[in-house]
DRENDO-1510 file (C-alpha; in Angstrom, 1 decimal, always signed):
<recs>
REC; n; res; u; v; w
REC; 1; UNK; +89.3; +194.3; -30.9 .
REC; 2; UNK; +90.6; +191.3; -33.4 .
REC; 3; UNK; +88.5; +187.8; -32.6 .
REC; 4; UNK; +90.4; +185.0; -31.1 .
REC; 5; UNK; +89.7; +182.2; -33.4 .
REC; 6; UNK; +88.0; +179.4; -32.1 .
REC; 7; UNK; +89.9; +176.4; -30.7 .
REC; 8; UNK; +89.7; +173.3; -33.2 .
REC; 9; UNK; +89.4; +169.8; -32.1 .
REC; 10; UNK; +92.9; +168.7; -30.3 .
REC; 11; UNK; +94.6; +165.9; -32.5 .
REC; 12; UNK; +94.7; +162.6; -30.9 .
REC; 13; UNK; +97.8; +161.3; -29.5 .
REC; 14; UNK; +99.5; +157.8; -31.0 .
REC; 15; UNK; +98.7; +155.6; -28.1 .
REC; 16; UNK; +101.9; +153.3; -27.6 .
REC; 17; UNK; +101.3; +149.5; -27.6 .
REC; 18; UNK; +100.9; +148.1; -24.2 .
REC; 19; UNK; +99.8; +144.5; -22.9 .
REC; 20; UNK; +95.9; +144.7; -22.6 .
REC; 21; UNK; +96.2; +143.1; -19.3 .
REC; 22; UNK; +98.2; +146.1; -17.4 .
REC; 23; UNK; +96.3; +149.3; -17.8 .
REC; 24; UNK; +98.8; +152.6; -17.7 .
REC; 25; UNK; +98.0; +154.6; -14.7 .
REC; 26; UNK; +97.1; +158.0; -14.8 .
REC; 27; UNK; +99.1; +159.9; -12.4 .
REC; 28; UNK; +102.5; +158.5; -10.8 .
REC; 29; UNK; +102.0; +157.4; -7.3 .
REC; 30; UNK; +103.0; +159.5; -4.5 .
REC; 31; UNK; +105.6; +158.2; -1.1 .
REC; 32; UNK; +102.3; +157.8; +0.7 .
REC; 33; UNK; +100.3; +155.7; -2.6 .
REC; 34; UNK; +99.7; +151.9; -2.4 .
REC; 35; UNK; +100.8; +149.8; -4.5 .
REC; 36; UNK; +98.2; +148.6; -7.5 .
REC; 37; UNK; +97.1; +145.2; -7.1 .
REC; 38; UNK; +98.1; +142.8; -9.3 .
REC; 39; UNK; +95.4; +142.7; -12.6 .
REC; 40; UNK; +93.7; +138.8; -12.0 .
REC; 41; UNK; +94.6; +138.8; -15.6 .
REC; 42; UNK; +98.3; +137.6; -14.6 .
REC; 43; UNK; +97.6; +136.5; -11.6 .
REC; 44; UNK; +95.3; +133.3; -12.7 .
REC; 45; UNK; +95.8; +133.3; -16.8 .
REC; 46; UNK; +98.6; +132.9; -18.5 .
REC; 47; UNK; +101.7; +135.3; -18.6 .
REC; 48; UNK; +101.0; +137.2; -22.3 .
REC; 49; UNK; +104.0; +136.3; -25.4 .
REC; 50; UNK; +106.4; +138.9; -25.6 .
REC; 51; UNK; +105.9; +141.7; -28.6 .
REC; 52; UNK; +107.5; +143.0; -30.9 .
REC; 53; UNK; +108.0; +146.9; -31.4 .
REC; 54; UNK; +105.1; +146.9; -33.6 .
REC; 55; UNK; +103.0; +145.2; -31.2 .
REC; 56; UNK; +102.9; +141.7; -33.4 .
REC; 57; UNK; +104.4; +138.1; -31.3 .
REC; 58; UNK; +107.7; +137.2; -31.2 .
REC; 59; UNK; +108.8; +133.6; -31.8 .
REC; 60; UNK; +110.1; +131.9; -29.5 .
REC; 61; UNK; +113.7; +129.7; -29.2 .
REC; 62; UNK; +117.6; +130.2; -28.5 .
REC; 63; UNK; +118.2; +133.3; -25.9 .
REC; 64; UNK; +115.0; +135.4; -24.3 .
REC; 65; UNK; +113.9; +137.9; -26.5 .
REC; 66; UNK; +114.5; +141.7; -25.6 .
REC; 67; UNK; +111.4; +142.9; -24.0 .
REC; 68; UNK; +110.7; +146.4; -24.5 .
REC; 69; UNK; +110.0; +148.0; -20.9 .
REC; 70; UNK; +106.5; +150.6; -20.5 .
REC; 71; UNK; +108.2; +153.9; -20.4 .
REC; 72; UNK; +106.7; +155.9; -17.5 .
REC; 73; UNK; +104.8; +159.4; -17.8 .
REC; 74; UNK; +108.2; +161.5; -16.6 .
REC; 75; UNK; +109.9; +159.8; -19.6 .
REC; 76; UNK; +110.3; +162.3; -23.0 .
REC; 77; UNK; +108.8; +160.4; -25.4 .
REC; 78; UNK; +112.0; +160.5; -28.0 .
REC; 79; UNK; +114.1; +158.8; -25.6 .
REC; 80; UNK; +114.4; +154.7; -26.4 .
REC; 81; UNK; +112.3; +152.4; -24.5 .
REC; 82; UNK; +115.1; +150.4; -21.7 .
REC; 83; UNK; +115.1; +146.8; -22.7 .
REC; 84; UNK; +116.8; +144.2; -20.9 .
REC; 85; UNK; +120.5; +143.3; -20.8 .
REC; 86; UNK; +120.5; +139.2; -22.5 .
REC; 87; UNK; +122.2; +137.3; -20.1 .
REC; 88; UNK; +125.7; +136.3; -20.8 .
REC; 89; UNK; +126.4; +132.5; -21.1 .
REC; 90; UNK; +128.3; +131.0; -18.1 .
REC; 91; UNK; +131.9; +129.8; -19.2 .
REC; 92; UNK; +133.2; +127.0; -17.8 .
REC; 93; UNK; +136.3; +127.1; -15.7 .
REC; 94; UNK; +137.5; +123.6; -16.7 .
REC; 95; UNK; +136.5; +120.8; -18.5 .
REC; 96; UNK; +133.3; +119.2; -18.1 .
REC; 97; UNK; +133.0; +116.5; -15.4 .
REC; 98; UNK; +131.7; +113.1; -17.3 .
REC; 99; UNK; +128.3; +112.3; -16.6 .
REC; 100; UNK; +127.1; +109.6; -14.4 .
REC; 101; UNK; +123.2; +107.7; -15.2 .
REC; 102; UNK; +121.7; +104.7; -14.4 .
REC; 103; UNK; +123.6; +103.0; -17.0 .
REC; 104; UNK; +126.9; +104.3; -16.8 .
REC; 105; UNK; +129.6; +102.2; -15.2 .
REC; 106; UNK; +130.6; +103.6; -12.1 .
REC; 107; UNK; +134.4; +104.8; -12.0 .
REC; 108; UNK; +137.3; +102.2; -10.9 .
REC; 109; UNK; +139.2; +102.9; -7.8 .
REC; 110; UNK; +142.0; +101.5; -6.0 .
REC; 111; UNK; +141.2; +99.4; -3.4 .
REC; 112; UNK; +142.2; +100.6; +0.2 .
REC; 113; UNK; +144.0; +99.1; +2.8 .
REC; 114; UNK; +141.6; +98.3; +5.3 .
REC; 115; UNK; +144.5; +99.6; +8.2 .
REC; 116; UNK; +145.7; +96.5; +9.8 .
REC; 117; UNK; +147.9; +93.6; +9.3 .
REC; 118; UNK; +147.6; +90.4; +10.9 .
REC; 119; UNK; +145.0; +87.8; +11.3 .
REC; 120; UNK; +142.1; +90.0; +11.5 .
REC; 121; UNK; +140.9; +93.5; +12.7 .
REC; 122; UNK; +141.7; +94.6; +16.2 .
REC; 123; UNK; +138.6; +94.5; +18.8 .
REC; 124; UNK; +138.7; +98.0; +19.2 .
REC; 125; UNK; +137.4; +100.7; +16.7 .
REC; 126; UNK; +140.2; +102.1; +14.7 .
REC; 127; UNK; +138.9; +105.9; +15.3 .
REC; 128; UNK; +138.9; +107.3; +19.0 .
REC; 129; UNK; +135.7; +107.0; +21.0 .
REC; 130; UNK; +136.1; +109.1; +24.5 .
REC; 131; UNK; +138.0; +112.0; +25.3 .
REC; 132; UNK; +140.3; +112.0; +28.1 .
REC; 133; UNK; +138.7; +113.6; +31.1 .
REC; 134; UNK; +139.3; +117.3; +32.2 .
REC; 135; UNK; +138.8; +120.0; +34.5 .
REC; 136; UNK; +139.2; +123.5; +34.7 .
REC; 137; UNK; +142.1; +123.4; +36.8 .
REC; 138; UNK; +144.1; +120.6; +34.6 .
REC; 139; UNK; +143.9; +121.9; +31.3 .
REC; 140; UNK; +147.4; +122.4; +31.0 .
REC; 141; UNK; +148.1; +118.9; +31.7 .
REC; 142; UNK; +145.8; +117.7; +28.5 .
REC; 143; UNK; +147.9; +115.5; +25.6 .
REC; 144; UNK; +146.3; +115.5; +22.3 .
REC; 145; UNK; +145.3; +112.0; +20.8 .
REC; 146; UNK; +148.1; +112.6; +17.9 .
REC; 147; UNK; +151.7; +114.2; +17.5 .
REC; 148; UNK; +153.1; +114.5; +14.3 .
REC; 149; UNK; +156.8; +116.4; +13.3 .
REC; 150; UNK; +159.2; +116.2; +10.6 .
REC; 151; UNK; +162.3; +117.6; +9.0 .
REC; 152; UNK; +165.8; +117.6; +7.1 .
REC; 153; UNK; +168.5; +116.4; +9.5 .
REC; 154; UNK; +171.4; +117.2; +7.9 .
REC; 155; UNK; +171.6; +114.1; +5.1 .
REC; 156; UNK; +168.3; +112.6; +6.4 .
REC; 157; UNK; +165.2; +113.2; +6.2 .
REC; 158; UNK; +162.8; +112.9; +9.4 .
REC; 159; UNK; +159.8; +111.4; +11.0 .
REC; 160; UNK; +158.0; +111.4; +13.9 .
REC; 161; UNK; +154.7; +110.7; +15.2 .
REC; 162; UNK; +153.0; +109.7; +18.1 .
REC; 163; UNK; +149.4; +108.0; +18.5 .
REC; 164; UNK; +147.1; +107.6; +21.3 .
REC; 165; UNK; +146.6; +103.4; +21.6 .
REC; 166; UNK; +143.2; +101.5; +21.0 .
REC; 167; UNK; +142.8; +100.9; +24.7 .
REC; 168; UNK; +143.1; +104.3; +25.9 .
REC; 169; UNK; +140.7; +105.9; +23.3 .
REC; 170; UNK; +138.3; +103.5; +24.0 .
REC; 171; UNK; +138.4; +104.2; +27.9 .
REC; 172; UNK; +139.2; +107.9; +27.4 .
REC; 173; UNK; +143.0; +107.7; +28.7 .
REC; 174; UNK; +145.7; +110.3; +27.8 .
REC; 175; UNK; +148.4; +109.2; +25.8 .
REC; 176; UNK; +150.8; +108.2; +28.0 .
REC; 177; UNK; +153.4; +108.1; +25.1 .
REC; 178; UNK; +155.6; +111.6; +25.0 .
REC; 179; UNK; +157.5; +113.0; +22.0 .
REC; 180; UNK; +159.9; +116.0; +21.8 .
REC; 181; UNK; +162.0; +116.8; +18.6 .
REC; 182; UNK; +164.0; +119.8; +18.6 .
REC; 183; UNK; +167.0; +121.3; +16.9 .
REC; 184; UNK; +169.9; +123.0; +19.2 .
REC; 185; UNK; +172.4; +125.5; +17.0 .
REC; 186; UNK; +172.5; +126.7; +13.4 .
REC; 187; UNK; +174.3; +125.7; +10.5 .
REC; 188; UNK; +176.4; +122.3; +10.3 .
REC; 189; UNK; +176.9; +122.4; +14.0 .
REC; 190; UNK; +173.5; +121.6; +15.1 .
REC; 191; UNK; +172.4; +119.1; +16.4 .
REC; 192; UNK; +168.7; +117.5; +16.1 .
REC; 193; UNK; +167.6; +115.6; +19.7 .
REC; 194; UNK; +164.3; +113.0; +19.2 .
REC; 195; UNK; +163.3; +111.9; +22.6 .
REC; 196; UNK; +160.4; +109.4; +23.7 .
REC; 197; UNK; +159.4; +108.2; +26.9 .
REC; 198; UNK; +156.7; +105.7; +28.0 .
REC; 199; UNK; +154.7; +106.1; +31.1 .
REC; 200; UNK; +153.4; +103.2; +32.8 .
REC; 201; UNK; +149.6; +101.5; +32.0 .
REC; 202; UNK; +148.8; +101.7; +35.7 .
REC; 203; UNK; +150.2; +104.7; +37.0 .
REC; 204; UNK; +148.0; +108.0; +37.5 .
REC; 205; UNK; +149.6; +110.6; +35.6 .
REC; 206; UNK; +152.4; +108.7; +34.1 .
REC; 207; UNK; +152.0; +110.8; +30.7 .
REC; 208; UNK; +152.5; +113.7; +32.7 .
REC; 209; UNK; +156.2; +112.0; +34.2 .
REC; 210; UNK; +156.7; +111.2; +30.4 .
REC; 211; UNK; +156.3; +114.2; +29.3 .
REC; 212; UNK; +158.8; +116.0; +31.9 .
REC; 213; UNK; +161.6; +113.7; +31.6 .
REC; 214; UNK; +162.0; +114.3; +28.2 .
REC; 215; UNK; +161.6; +118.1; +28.6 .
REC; 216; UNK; +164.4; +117.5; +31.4 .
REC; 217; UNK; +166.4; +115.3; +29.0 .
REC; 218; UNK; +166.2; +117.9; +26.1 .
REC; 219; UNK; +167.2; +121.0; +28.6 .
REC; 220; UNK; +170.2; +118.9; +29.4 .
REC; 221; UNK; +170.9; +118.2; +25.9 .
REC; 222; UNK; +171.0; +122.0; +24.8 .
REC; 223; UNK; +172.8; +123.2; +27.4 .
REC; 224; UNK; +175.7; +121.2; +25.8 .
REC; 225; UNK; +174.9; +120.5; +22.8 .
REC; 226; UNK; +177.7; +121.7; +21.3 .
REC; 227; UNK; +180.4; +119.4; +23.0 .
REC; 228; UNK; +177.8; +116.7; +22.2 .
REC; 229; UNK; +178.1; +117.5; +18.2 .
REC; 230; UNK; +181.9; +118.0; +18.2 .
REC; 231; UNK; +182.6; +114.6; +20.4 .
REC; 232; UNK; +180.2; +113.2; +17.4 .
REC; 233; UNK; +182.2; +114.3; +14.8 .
REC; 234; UNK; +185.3; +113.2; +16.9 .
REC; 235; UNK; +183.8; +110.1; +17.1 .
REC; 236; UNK; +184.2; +109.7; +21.0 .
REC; 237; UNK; +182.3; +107.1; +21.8 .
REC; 238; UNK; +183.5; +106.9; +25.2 .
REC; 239; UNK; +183.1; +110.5; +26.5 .
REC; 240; UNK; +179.7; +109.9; +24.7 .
REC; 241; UNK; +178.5; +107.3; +26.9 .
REC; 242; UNK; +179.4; +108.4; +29.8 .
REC; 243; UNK; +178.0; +111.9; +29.5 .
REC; 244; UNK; +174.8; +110.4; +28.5 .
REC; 245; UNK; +174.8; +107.0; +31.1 .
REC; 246; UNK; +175.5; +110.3; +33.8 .
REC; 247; UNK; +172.4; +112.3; +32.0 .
REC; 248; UNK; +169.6; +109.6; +32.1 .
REC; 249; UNK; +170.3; +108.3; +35.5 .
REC; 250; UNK; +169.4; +112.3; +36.6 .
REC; 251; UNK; +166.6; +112.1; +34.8 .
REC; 252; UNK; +165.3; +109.4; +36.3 .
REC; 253; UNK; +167.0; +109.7; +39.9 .
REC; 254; UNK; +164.8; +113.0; +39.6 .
REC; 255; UNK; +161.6; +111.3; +38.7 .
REC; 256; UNK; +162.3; +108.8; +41.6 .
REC; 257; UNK; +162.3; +111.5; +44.0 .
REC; 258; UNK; +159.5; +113.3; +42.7 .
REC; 259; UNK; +157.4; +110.1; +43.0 .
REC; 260; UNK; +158.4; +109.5; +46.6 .
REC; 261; UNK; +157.8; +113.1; +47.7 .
REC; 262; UNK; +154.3; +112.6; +46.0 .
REC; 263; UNK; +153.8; +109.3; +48.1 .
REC; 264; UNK; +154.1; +107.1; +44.6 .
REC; 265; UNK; +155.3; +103.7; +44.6 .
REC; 266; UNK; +158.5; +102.5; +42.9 .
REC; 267; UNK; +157.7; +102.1; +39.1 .
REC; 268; UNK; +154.6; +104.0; +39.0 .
REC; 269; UNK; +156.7; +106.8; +36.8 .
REC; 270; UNK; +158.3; +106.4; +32.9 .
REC; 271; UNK; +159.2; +102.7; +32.3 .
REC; 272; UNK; +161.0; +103.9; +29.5 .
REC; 273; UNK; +163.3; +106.5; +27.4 .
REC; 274; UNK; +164.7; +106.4; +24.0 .
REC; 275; UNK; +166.7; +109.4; +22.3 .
REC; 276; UNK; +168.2; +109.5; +19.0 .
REC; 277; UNK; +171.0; +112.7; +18.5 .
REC; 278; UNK; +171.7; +113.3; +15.1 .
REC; 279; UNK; +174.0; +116.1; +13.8 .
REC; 280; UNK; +173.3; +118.6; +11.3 .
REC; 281; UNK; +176.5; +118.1; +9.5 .
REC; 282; UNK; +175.4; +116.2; +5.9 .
REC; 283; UNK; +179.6; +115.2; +6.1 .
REC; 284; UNK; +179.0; +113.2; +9.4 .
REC; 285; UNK; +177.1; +110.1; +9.2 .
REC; 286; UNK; +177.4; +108.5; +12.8 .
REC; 287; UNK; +174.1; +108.6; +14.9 .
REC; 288; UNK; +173.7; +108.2; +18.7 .
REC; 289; UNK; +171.2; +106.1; +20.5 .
REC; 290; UNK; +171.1; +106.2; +24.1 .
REC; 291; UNK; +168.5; +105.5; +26.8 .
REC; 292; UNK; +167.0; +103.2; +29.3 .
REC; 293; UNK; +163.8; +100.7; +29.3 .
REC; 294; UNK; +161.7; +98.8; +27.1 .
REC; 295; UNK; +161.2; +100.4; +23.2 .
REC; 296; UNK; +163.0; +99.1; +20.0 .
REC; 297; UNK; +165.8; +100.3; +18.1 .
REC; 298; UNK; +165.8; +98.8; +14.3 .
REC; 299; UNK; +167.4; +99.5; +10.7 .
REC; 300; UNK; +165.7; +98.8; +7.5 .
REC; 301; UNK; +168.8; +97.9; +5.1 .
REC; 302; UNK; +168.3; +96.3; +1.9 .
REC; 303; UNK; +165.0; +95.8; +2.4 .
REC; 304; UNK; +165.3; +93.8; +5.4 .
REC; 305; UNK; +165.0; +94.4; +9.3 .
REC; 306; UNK; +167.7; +94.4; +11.5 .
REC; 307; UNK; +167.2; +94.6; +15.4 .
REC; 308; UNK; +169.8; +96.8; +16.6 .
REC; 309; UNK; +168.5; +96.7; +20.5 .
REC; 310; UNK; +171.9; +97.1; +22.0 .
REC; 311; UNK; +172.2; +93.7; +24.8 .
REC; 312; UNK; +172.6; +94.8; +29.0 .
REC; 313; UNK; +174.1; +92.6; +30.9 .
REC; 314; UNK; +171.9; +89.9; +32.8 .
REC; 315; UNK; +171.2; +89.2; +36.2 .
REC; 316; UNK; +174.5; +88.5; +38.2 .
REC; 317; UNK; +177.0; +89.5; +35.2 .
REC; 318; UNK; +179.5; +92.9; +35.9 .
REC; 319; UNK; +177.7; +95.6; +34.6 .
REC; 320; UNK; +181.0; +97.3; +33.4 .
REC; 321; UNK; +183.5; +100.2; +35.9 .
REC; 322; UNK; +180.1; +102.1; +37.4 .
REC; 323; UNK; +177.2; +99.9; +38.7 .
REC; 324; UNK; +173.7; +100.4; +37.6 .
REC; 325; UNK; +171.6; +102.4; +40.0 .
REC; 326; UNK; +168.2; +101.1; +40.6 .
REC; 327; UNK; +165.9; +101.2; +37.3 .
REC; 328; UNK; +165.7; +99.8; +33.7 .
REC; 329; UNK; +169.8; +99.3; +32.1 .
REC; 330; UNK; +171.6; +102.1; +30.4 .
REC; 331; UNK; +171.9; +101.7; +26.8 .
REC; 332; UNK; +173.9; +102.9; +24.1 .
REC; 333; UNK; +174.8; +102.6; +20.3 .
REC; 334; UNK; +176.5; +104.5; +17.9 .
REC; 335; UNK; +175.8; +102.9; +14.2 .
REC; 336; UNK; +177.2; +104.6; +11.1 .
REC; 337; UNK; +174.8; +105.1; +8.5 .
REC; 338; UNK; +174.7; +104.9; +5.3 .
REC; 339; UNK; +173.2; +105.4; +2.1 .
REC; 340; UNK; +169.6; +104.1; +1.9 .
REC; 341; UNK; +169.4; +103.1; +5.2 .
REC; 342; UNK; +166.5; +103.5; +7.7 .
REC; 343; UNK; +166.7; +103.6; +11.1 .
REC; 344; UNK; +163.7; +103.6; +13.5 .
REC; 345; UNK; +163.3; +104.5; +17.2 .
REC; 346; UNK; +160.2; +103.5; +19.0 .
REC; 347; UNK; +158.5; +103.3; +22.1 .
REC; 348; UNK; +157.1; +99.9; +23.4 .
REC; 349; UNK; +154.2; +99.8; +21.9 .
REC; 350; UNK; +155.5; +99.6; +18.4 .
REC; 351; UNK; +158.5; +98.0; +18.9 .
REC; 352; UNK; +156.7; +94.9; +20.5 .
REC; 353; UNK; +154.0; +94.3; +17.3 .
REC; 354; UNK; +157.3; +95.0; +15.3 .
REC; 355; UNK; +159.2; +92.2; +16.7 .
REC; 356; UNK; +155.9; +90.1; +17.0 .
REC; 357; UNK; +154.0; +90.4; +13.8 .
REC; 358; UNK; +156.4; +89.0; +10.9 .
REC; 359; UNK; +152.9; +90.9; +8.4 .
REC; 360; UNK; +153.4; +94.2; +10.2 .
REC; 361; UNK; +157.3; +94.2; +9.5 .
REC; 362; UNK; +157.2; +93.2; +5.8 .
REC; 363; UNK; +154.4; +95.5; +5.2 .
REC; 364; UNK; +156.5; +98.4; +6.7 .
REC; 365; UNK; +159.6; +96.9; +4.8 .
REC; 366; UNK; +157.6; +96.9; +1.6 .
REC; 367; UNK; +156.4; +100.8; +2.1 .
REC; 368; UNK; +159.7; +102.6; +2.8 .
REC; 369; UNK; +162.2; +100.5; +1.0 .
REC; 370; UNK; +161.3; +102.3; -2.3 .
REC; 371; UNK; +163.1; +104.5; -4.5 .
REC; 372; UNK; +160.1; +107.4; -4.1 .
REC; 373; UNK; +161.9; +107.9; -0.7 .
REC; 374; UNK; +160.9; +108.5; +2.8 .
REC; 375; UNK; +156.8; +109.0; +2.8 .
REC; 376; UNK; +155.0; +112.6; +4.1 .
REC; 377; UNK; +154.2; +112.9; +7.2 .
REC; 378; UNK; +150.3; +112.0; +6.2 .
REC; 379; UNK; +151.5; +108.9; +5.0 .
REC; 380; UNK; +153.7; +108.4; +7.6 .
REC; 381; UNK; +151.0; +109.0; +10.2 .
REC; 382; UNK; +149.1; +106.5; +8.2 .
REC; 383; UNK; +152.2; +103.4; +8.6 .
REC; 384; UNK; +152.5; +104.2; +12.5 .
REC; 385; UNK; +148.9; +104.0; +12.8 .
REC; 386; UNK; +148.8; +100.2; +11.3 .
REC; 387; UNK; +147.1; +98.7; +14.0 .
REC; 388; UNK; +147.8; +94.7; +14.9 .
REC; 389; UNK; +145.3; +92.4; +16.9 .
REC; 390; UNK; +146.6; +92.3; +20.4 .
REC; 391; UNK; +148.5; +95.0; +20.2 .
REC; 392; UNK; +146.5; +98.1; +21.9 .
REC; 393; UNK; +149.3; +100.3; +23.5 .
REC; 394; UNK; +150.2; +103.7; +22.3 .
REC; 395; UNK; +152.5; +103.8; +18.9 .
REC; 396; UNK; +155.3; +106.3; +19.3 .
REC; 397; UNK; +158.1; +105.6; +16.0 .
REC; 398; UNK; +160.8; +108.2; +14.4 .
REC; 399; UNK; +162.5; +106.7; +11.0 .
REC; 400; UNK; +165.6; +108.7; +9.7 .
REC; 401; UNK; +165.6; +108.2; +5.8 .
REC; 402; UNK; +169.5; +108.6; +5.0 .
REC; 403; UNK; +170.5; +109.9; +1.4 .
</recs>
């Protein structure tokens, strides 16, 4: 039987260089294992230098050195130790913003305009403070605080916005101002209606009687809006006003009735209506104006204003071949337009700081008679919002900027 030769002493293995302070374990842990505590060596001293492959210190600056990671017991021992990825510099998406210290001088800017004309700021706040009151049954009745529109009218350009006064965000009031632009028909026969009504200051729900009479005033306006564009084109003027004397005293014979049947006095319903018809054709240049009650009609020419409130007759004169019915004059005008001109339609309560604040007109004057042309409507929310001392009503304008 041959001998088996007796086993020799078993070679050491080359024991890899590992941080004194984390001992290798001996087995891998299990699902079930706890994890080993943390060695008090890292915990309270200080984190051990990086090494190098052959166990000597790495020096330190520029990017993090690549630190070799312990390979674990599964791993063959030929394969390379992982290291980790060096992180990849950020690159900038644009130039660097300058940078600001104590010392620096801060940037210039341009200096605002504090958002009134006049002889000093308004009483009131210039931002709202209250909310109109609602209900769950009335929510369909709300008015936002701000109406803002805008568009090509065939060689114009318009705008239109409407803004809730200084009084009535301060007491949480609706807007009693209404606004409705609208386009009837395609192509050069179209024709582009801008209505406003005013309610009354005293009369409960008079933004809601605004609101309806030019909803009733637009209906009847589409229904014939083209005879309305061709008699434009025509230039009519007669059959023009009066169609349109005929159409506003139905609207407001209809609010009249309303407000009786509701047990309303006389007057508690719109005070006023102004509506501007403007035809899509870029060839025709003639724009109507019809309506009935305070407001403003105005042209910016040459840089100056001219009031172009068409004059009713007085008390005692003849009225013309039909008498007035009850209620604010009929008006009408039918100006040409032309090149560079501006023409604005308001409500009351712009019209009246307008005419009555000489600083509100030339500031107005000096910020659409420029050859950038006719503002955004941003900016054109901003020059309706100008705000005069005395002037609290609700600010309801349209401009037409002619090419």
């Amino acid at each position: 039987m041959p001998t088996v030769p007796e086993a020799g002493p078993v070679p050491p293995v080359a024991a890899r260089a590992v941080s004194p302070a984390v001992p290798v374990p001996d087995a891998v842990p299990g699902p079930g294992a706890a994890l080993a505590e943390v060695p008090t060596a890292l915990a309270d001293g200080p984190v051990p230098a990086p090494r190098g492959p052959g166990g000597g210190q790495r020096d330190g600056g520029g990017a993090p050195p690549l630190m070799p990671l312990a390979r674990a017991p599964w791993e063959p021992p030929d394969d390379p130790p992982l290291r980790h990825a060096p992180e990849r510099p950020a690159v900038p998406l644009g130039p660097a913003a300058p940078r600001t210290g104590p010392d620096s001088p801060a940037p210039a800017r341009a200096a605002a305009h504090p958002g009134h004309v006049g002889d000093g700021p308004p009483t009131y706040e210039p931002e709202p403070t209250a909310l109109p009151a609602a209900t769950a049954e009335n929510l369909a009745r709300i008015t936002p605080d701000t109406a803002l529109d805008g568009a090509r009218c065939g060689s114009g350009v318009l705008r239109a916005a409407s803004i809730r006064g200084d009084s009535a965000r301060y007491r949480g009031e609706p807007r009693r101002d209404a606004l409705l632009t609208v386009r009837f028909g395609r192509g050069p026969t179209a024709l582009v209606l801008v209505a406003t009504a005013s309610g009354a200051r005293a009369a409960e729900g008079s933004h809601l009687a605004a609101a309806d009479l030019c909803r009733w005033i637009g209906g009847a306006v589409g229904r014939s809006h083209a005879r309305l564009a061709e008699d434009i084109r025509a230039d009519r003027r007669g059959d023009l006003r009066a169609g349109l004397h005929r159409l506003t005293d139905r609207g407001f014979g209809r609010l009249r009735s309303t407000a009786a049947e509701s047990g309303a006095e006389s007057g508690e319903h719109p005070a006023g209506l102004r509506c501007l018809l403007i035809p899509a054709d870029p060839e025709c240049r003639t724009r109507v104006f019809f309506g009935a009650g305070p407001g403003g009609l105005f042209r910016l020419r040459d840089g100056a204003w001219q009031d172009l409130e068409p004059p009713h007759p007085a008390a005692g004169e003849p009225a013309g071949e039909q008498p007035e019915p009850p209620g604010p004059p009929f008006r009408f005008l039918a100006p040409v337009a032309r090149s560079g001109d501006t023409l604005l339609l308001c409500g009351p309560g712009f019209a009246d700081p307008l005419r009555g604040e000489p600083a509100l007109a030339a500031e107005l004057a000096a910020r659409w008679a420029t050859p950038a042309g006719p503002p955004g409507l941003a900016a054109f929310l901003t020059d309706v919002g100008l705000r005069v001392k005395g002037y609290a009503d609700d600010r309801t304008a349209a401009a037409l900027w002619e090419s």
